[in-house]
C-alpha positions in Angstrom: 64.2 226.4 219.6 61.4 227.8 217.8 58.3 230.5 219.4 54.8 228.7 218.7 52.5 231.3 216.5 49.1 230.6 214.6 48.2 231.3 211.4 44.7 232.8 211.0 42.9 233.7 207.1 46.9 232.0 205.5 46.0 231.7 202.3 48.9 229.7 200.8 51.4 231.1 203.5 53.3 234.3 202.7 53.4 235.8 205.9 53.9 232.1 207.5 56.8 231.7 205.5 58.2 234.7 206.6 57.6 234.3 209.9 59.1 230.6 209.5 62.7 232.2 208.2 62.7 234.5 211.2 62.6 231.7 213.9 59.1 231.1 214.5 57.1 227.9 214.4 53.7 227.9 213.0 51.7 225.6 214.8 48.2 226.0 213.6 46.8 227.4 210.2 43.1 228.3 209.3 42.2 228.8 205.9 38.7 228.0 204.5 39.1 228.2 200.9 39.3 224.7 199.4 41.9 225.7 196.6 44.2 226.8 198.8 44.4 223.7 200.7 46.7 221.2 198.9 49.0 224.1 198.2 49.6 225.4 201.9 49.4 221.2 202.7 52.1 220.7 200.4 54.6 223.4 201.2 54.3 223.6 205.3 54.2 220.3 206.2 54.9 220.9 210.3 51.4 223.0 210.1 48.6 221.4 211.0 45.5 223.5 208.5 42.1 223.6 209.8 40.1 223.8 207.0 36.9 225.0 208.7 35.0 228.5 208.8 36.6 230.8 211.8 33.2 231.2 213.2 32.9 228.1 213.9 35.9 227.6 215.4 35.7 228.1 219.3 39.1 229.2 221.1 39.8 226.8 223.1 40.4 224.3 220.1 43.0 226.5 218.8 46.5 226.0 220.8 48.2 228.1 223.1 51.1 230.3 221.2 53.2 233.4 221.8 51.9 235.2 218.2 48.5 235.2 216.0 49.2 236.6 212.4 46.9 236.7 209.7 45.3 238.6 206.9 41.6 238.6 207.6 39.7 239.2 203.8 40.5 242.1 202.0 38.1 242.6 198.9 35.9 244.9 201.3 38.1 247.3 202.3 40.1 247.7 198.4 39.9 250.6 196.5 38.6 248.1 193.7 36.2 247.3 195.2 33.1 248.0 197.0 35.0 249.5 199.9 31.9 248.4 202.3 34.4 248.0 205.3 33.2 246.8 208.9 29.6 246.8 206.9 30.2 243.8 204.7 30.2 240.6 205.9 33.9 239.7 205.2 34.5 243.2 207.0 32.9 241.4 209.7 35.6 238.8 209.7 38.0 241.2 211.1 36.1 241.2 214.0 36.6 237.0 214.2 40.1 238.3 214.6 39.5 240.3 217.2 37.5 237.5 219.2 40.4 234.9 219.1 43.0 237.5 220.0 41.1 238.4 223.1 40.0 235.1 224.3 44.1 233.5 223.4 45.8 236.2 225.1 49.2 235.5 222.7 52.1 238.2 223.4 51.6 239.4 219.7 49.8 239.8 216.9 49.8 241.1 213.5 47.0 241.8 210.8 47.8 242.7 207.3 45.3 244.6 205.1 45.0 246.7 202.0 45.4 250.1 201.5 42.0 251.0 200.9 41.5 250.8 204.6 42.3 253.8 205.3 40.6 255.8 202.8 38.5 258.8 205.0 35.7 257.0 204.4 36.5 254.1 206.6 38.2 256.1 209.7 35.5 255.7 212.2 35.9 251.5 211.2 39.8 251.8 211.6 39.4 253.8 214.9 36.8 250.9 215.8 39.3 248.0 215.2 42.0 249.7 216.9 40.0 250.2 219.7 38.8 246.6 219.4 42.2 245.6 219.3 42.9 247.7 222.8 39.7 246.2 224.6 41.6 242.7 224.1 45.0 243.7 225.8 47.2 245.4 223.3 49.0 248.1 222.6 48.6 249.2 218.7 50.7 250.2 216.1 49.8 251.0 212.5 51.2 252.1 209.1 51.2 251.9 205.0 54.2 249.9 204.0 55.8 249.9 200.5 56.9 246.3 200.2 59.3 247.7 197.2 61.0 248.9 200.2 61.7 245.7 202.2 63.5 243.7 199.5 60.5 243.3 197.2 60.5 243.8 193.3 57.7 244.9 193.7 55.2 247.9 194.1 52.7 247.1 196.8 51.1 249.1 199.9 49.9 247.7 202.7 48.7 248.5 206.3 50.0 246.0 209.1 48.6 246.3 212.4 51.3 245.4 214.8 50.3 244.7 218.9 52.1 243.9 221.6 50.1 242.5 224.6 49.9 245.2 227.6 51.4 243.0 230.0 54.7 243.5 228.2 54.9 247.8 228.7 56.0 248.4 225.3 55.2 249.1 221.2 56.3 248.2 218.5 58.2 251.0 216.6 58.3 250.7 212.4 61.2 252.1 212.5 63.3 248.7 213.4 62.0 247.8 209.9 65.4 250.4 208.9 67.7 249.7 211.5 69.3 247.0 208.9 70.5 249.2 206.4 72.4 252.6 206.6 72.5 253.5 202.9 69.7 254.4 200.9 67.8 251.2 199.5 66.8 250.3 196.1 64.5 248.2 195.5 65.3 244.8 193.7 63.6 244.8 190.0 62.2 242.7 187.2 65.6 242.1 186.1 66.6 240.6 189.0 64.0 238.5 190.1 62.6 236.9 186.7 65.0 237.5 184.1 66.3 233.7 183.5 62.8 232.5 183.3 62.1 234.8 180.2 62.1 232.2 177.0 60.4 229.2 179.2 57.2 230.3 179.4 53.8 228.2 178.4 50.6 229.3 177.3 47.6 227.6 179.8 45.9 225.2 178.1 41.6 226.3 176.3 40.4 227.8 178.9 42.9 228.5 181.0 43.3 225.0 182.7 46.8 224.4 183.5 49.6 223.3 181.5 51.8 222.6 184.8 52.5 219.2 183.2 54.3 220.6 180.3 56.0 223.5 181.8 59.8 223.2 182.2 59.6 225.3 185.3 57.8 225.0 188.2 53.8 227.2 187.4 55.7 228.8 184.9 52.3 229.2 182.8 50.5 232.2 181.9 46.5 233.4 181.6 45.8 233.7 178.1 42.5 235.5 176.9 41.4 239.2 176.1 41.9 242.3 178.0 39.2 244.5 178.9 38.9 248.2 178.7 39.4 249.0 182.4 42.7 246.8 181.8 43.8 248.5 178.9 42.9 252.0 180.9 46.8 252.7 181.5 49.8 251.2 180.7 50.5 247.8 182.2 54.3 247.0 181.4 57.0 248.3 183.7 60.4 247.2 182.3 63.3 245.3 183.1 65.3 248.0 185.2 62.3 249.0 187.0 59.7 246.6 190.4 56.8 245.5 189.3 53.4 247.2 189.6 51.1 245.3 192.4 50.4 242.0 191.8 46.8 241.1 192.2 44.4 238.3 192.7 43.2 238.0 189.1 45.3 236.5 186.8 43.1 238.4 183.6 44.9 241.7 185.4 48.2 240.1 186.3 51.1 242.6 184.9 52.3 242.2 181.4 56.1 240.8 180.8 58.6 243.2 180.5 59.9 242.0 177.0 57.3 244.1 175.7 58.0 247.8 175.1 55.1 250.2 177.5 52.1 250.6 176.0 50.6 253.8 174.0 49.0 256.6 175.4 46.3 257.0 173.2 43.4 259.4 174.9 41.6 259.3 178.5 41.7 256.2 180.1 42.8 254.2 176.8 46.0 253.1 176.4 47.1 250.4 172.8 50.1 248.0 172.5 52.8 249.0 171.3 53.1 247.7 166.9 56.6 248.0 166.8 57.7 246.0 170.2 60.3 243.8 169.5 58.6 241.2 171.2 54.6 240.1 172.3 52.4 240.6 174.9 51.9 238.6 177.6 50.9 238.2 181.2 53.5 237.4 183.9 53.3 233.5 184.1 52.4 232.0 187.9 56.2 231.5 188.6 56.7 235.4 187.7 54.4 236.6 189.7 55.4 234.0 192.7 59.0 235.1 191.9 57.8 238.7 192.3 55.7 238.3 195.5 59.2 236.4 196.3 58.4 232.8 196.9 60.8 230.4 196.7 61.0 228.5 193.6 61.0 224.8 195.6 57.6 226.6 196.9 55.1 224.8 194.5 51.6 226.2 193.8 48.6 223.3 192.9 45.3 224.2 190.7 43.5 223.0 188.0 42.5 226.5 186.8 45.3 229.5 186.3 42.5 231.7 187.7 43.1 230.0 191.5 46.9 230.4 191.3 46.8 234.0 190.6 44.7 234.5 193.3 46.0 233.0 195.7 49.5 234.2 194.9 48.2 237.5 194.8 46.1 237.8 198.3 49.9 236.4 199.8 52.0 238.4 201.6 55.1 239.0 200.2 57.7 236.6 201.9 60.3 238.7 202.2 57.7 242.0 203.6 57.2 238.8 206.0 60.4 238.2 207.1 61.3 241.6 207.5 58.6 242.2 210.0 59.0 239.0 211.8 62.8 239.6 212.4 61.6 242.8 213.6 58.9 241.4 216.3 61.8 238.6 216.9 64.4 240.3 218.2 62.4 242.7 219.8 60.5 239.9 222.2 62.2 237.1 221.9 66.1 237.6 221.4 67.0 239.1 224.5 63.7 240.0 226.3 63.9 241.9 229.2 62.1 240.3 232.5 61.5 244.0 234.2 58.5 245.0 234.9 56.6 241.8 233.2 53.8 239.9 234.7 55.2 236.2 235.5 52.1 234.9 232.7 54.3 236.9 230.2 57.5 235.6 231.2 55.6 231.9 231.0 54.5 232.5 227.7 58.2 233.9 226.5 59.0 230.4 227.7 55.9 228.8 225.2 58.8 226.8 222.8 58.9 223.9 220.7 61.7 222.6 219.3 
């Protein structure tokens, strides 16, 4: 048995993954970029994908489900960016959110977003959306996670808004993100995750169209092209025994591959390769960085242009940040749930299953 959960802004299906491996069932996707569609198509083939804007999708064609998750666009709220907020229109699109929650009533939800959220700047939007998020029925939680520290080789903050509809008289608590480990954790590292793929790797082809066709490896192809000065700003290597920095959505600032030695200091906000590194610089291919964000490798990415498969893997969730919040919300709803105290349209929509 499976709980039925939507998928809203999935991109290629990080967090739908995740919540796949935890026992969910994902139902319903909506993603409205068209080269993102014959990747999510091709790897969750029990989802059906509505393609259309959210706003013009009314409720009552979405189905019925026990969870809505979802990433709502990011770029206004990064610290890269313009940080406009609630103000700019993809802000707004938060607020779409917000509308389907309310009128679907699920038991859960969860939102992730960047960190730049909740720069000072943007409080009285943040205390906005979580008082959005009340008026519709649930009770909030909120915090900056370090996916590094949820089995990811990789250095990446987030903010996940967790609710749990009112109805069911309780939170959610980050802290059942620890209760799996008693020892100190270390996060996995380059090493681990992408050292057999080191010697495979293909150049994209002029322009960086992909070479997919002559890759050995699933993606494993790499943005080739010059690196401007903000890139070369600070060093971009981390090495072997060390996570990754944050993979992004552009594949011209995708990480370098830690064969290379870190580059040189040279003066404010200008950093030079290294002469003497025993090997070249590169970026991470699309399988590293997929590797990094911890797809699977059977997980297959499709694009014409290296540009769209960098970005899509970097607006993902990582899988395994995912899973671990999905086991959470799992086995605090849905593996034993307590029937005190809950309305009987909670305890029907505990009993919302598909096989």
């Amino acid at each position: 048995m499976a709980e039925a959960i939507v998928s809203l802004f999935s991109g290629c299906g990080g967090l739908d993954l995740g919540f796949l491996k935890a026992g969910f069932k994902i139902i319903w996707a909506n993603e409205y970029d068209k080269d993102i569609w014959t990747t999510y198509e091709a790897n969750h083939l029990n989802t059906f994908l509505d393609r259309r804007d959210i706003r013009k999708i009314a409720s009552p064609e979405i189905p019925d489900c026990v969870g809505i998750i979802g990433g709502p666009p990011c770029q206004s709220w990064s610290e890269a960016g313009t940080q406009r907020g609630i103000e700019d229109d993809r802000g707004k699109l938060f607020l779409e959110y917000v509308r389907i929650l309310k009128e679907k009533q699920p038991l859960f939800f969860l939102a992730e977003n960047v960190s730049g959220m909740l720069c000072a700047k943007h409080n009285q939007a943040i205390s906005n959306i979580v008082a959005a998020f009340e008026e519709a029925g649930y009770a909030v939680s909120f915090k900056l996670l370090n996916a590094m520290n949820h089995n990811v080789p990789q250095e990446r903050k987030r903010v996940i808004f967790v609710g749990y509809h009112l109805d069911l008289k309780k939170q959610f608590n980050f802290d059942r993100l620890n209760l799996s480990t008693a020892l100190p954790f270390k996060a996995p590292t380059l090493k681990n995750a992408i050292w057999d793929l080191k010697d495979t790797a293909l150049p994209a082809l002029a322009t960086n169209k992909t070479n997919a066709e002559a890759c050995l490896f699933s993606n494993h192809e790499y943005m080739i092209g010059g690196f401007s000065s903000i890139y070369m700003s600070r060093n971009r290597v981390r090495l072997w025994d060390e996570p990754s920095f944050t993979i992004q959505a552009g594949g011209r600032h995708a990480p370098l591959h830690p064969q290379a030695n870190k580059m040189l200091f040279c003066e404010k906000d200008k950093f030079v390769f290294d002469e003497n590194s025993p090997h070249p610089y590169r970026r991470l291919s699309v399988r590293e960085c997929a590797r990094i964000q911890t797809f699977p490798d059977i997980f297959t990415f499709h694009y014409r242009d290296l540009s769209a498969a960098y970005k899509m893997i970097g607006n993902a969730v990582p899988v395994n940040l995912a899973f671990a919040l999905a086991q959470a919300i799992h086995q605090d709803l849905f593996s034993s749930p307590s029937t005190d105290n809950i309305s009987i349209k909670v305890q029907k929509q505990l009993s919302l299953q598909l096989i």
